[in-house]
Steps between C-alpha positions, in 0.01 A plus 500: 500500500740753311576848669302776347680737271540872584405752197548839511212698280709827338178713488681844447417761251891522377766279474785632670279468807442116423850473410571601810290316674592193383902567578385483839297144519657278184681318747200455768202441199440222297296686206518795365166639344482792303222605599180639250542929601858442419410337164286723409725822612832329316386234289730146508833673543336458852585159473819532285645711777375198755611218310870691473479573896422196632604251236442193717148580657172439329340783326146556475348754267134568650354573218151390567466450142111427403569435094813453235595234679825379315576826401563638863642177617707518188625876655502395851756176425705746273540760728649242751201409722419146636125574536232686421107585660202430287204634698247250569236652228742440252365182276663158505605531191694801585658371790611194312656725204685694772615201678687353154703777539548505872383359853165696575372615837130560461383752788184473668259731551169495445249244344727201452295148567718171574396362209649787304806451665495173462505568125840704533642173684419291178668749287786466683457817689574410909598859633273734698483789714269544744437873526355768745490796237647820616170653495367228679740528815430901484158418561589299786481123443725310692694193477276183677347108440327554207846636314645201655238276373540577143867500525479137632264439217654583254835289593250203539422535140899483413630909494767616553358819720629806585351778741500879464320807605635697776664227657687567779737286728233408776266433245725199393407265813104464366655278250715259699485151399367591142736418198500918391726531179608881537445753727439821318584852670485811326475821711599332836849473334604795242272724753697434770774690618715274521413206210771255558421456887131507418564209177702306819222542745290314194759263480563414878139451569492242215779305623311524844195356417561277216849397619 
């Protein structure tokens, strides 16, 4: 079973502050995400700025992208990132343009059905998120078995699956023993005060439970 990677989720309203940021965890993180409020506050320089910073990390533009497929794949892969989100109401056929241009993530949220994902496996689609929405979590749902039983379902089916939404460091030892791709944390890193010793908390707690 492969470690689980470390992604840091740049959800600021400006870029200096996610610039900044990231200067403080590129050495801890293995992904860099630029997240969707920074998208849509600065557009893909977001990501050229990223992609310049931290030239050896994976970049992920979060895009959430529902339609125009190839064309924002197309963008994404230009601009220097290594993936992109489709959200999970996107069509197949959507997802599939998007992934000829560059590896998808499709992030799930509501009203997915395995056999729709199993439809994104056959078109060569094998990235997820599993995600508490920020809403969600303000409304109080907590992490528990029935997260953990769709995250083990899904890697069953053959994803690649990564977890997000409000995760926190002791929130990481639900999931030991279970393959998890990528540990996503947005807020509980660039809202700290101090971001690199809260990106190596992340990290030590990884290399704790999954050795």
């Amino acid at each position: 079973m492969a470690k689980p990677m470390l992604q840091v989720a740049l959800d600021t309203k400006d870029l200096p502050t996610a610039i900044g940021v990231a200067r403080q965890v590129v050495d801890v993180v293995d992904v860099v995400e630029a997240g969707t409020l920074l998208i849509y506050e600065e557009g893909l320089s977001a990501v050229r700025n990223l992609r310049a910073l931290a030239p050896d990390k994976i970049i992920l533009a979060d895009t959430k992208t529902a339609d125009a497929g190839a064309d924002v794949g197309a963008e994404c892969k230009e601009a220097g990132a290594d993936w992109m989100t489709c959200i999970n109401a996107a069509t197949v056929p959507t997802m599939k343009s998007a992934q000829s241009k560059i590896e998808v993530q499709v992030e799930l949220y509501k009203n997915w059905t395995e056999e729709l994902a199993q439809e994104w496996l056959d078109a060569g689609i094998d990235q997820v998120v599993y995600h508490q929405s920020r809403d969600a979590k303000l409304a109080g749902q907590t992490w528990g078995q029935k997260d953990l039983d769709e995250v083990k379902k899904l890697i069953s089916m053959g994803f690649k699956v990564s977890v997000t939404g409000g995760v926190k460091p002791e929130v990481l030892k639900l999931f030991e023993g279970v393959d998890v791709y990528t540990f996503i944390a947005g807020r509980a890193i660039h809202g700290a005060a101090d971001p690199h010793a809260a990106a190596v908390e992340f990290k030590n707690e990884i290399d704790r439970i999954w050795g």
